[in-house]
N, C-alpha and C positions, 0 to 999 in steps of 0.2 A: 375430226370426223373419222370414225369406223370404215377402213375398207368395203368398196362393196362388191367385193369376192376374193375369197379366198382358196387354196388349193387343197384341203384335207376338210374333211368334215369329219365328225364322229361321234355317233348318236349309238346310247345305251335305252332302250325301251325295256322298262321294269314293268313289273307288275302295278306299281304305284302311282309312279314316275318315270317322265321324259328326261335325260339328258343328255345337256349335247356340247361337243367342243369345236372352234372353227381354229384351225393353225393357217400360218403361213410356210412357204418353205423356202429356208433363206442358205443362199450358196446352194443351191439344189440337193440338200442332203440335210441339214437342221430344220428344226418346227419348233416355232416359234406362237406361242397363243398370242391367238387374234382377240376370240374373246369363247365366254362359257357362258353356259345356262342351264335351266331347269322347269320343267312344270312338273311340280309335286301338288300334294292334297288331291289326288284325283278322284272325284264321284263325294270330294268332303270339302275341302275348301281349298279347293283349286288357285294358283298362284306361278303366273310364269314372271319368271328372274333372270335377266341376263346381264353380265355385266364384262368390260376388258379387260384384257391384261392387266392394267394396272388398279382393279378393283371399282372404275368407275361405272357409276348404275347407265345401262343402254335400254333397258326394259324391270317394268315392277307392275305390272297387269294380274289382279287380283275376277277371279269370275266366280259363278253361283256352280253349285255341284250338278244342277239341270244343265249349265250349259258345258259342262266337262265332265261325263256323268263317269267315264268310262276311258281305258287305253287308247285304242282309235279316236276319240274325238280330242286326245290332248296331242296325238300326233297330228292330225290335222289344224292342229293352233299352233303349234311351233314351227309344220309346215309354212303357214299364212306366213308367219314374224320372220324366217330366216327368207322366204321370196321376197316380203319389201326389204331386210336387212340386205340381200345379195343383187339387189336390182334385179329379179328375173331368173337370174343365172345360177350356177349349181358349182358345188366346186368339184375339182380334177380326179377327182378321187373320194370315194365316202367308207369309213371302216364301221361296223357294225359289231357291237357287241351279241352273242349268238349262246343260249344258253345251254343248249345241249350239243355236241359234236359226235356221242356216240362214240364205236371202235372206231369209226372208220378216219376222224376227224381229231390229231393230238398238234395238230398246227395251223395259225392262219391261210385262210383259203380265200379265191378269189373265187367269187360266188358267179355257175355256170348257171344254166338249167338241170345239168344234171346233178349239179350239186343241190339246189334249192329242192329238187326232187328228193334227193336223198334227206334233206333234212327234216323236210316235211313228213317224213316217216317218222322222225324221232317227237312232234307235237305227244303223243301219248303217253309220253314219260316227263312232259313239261308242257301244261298242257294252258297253264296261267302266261308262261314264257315264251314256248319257243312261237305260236302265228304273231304273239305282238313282236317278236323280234324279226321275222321275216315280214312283221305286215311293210315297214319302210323301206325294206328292199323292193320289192314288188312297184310299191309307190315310185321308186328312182328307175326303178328299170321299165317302166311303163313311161314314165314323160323322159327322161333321161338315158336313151337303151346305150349310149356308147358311155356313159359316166361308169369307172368301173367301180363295184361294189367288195369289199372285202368283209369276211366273217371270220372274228375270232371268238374262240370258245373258252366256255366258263370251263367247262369237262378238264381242257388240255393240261392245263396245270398240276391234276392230282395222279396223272399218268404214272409216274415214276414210281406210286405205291406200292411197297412189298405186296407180296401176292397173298398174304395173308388176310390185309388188312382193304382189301378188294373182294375178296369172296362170301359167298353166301354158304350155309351148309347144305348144299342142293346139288343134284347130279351134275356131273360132269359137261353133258350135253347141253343143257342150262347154258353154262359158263360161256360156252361155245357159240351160243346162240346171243350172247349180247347180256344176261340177266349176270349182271355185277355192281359192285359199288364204285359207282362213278365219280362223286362227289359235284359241289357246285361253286359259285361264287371264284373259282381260280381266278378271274382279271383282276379282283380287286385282293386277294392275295400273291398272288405274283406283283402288285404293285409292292405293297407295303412288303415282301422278300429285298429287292428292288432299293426299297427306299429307308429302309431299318438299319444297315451298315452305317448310312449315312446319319440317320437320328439317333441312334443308339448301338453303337459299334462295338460296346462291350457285351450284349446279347445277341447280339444279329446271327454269329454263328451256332450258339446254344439251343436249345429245348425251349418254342415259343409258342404257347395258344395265342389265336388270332381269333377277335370272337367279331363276325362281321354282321351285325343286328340293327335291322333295319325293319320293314314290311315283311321284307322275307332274311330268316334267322342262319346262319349256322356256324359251326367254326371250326378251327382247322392247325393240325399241329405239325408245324415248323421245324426243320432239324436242318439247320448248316443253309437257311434258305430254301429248300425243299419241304415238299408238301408230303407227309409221313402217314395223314390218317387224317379223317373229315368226320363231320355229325352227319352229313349227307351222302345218301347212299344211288340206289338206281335210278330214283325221280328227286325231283325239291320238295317231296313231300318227307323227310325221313329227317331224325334228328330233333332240335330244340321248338317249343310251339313256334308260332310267328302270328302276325296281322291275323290271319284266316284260315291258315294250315294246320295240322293238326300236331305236328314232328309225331316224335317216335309212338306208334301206335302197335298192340298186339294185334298180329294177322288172325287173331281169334274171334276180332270185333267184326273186322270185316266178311268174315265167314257168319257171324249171326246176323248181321245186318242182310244177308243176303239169302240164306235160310232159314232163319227164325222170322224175322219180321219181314218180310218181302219185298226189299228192296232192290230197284234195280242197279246193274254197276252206273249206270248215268248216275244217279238219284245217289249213291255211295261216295261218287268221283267227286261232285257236285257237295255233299257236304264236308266233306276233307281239305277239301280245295277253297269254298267260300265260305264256310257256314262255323267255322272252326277255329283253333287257338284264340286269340284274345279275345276275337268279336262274340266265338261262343263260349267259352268262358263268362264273360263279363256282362253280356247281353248287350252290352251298350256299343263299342266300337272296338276297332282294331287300331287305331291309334293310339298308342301311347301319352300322348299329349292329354285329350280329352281321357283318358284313364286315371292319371294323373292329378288334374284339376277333379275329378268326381271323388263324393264321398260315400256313393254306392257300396253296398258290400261285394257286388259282383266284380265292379274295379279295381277293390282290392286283391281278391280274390286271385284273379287275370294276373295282376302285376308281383305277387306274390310266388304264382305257380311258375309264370314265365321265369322269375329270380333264380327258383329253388331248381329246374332244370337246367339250367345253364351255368351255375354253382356243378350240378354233378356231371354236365359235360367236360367243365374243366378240368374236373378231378379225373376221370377218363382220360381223357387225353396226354394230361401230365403222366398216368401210368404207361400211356402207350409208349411215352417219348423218354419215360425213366426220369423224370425228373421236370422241373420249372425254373426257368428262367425272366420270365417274363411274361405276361399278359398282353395284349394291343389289343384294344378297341377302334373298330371304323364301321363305317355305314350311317345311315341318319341317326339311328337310335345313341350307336356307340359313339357317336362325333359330336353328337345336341343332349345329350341327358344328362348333368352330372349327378344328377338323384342315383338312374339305373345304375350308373355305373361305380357310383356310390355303394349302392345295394350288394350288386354282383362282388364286387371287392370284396366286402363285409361276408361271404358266404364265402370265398377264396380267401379268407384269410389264415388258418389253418396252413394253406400251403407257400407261408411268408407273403403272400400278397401285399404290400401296403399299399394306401392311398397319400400320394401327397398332396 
């Protein structure tokens, strides 16, 4: 049987998807997984997975998209599962994956009030991310006020960016005030930096695109383990389509969306945000999966458009970085597709790409 508490929790709240890891801490200084899980398919065909350490199934509860329509009600179903998994109790400590950090935030922080305040300022540049990412803090520090909560940021990882490759061509004052290219997705590139010596130690220090595609898209180029340059810029709306987002779009559009046809900024925010990349493309969804299995011309379409940008992201980035050494796909998309990434190859190929 499964311990019923453990000392580390660590819950990543996506746009799509719940996940979460329970460690132990053994000798008072290693962590050791306890077990992990996930609720994916959210508001489409919801599905929470938990399984141990050693791969064995602890949870495969399958539900209708009425009753997981949305972020918050999957957090509240993983809530439900980890209170009877934990007997009641909470464990010692909970880390928090936290999507934007902003200037003020390039390292893990243990989440105050005034830091929650201050994050709270940053929802408008992530606006899909960052209340689902504080909505679980809230929740721990409302039934749990002395569990301490810690927040690390997607932001921190791309810090180190030459300052070129961080600016807009916009006044100075701008720059000063916070309006730069931030970038996103750094935990799950800092992992794979991390963990690439060890997989592949004759690229690890080279010129590496990391293309992390999932619901939400982008990718990020690698020099000696450091983060040199991103597809994502001030918000997660910038760079390759995704699920719903639009990626890189001319700031021309949104000026006639808002002058020409009378749109408000909600109603502008709001189709960029949901109404957008695959889903609007395709008409049909933002899954990939269901993209996939369809022979709609708009599915095609979608999955075609999405190939052909992330084909000349790559090639981008390889300029940035003077060269290619390697390619790394992660995230749902790049871990579960071998079609897409079939595809993507086949459009990198040009720059030695192969597939084996």
């Amino acid at each position: 049987m499964p311990s019923k508490s453990a000392p580390i929790l660590v819950v990543n709240a996506g746009s799509s998807s719940i996940k979460f890891s329970l460690f132990d801490v053994v000798d008072g200084r290693e962590l050791r997984l306890e077990s992990k899980g996930q609720l994916d398919g959210i508001g489409t065909q919801p599905r929470l997975r938990v399984r141990d350490a050693q791969g064995a199934e602890l949870a495969d509860e399958k539900a209708s998209a009425a009753e997981v329509p949305d972020v918050p009600a999957a957090i509240t179903r993983v809530g439900a599962w980890l209170g009877t998994h934990l007997g009641g109790t909470l464990a010692m400590a909970v880390g928090h994956r936290v999507v934007h950090g902003g200037p003020q935030y390039a390292t893990p922080v243990r989440v105050t009030d005034e830091a929650l305040a201050a994050l709270e300022q940053l929802v408008p540049l992530a606006p899909l991310h960052q209340p689902l990412n504080l909505g679980p803090i809230r929740m721990i520090q409302a039934r749990f006020p002395h569990t301490p909560n810690v927040a690390c940021f997607d932001t921190a990882f791309h810090r180190g960016h030459p300052e070129v490759a961080d600016r807009y061509a916009l006044p100075e004052a701008l720059y000063r005030e916070g309006v730069r290219r931030y970038g996103f997705h750094g935990l799950s590139y800092e992992y794979i930096a991390r963990t690439l010596p060890r997989v592949a130690p004759e690229v690890a220090r080279g010129a590496v695109v990391v293309a992390h595609l999932g619901n939400g898209c982008s990718l990020c180029a690698l020099r000696d383990g450091r983060s040199m340059d991103s597809t994502m810029g001030f918000t997660a709306l910038d760079g390759v389509p995704m699920g719903t987002r639009s990626g890189q779009l001319d700031p021309g559009v949104i000026l006639y969306l808002l002058m020409e046809r009378g749109r408000t900024a909600k109603q502008v925010e709001h189709l960029l945000y949901h109404e957008a990349g695959l889903r609007g493309l395709s008409g049909i969804s933002n899954d990939v999966r269901d993209l996939l299995a369809s022979e709609a011309p708009g599915a095609r379409l979608a999955l075609d458009y999405f190939v052909y940008r992330i084909g000349r992201e790559i090639a981008s980035l390889a300029g940035a970085l003077g060269g290619l050494d390697a390619l790394v796909f992660t995230a749902g998309i790049g871990e579960n597709s071998p079609d897409m990434r079939a595809r993507i190859c086949g459009k990198a190929a040009w720059l030695g790409i192969e597939l084996d």
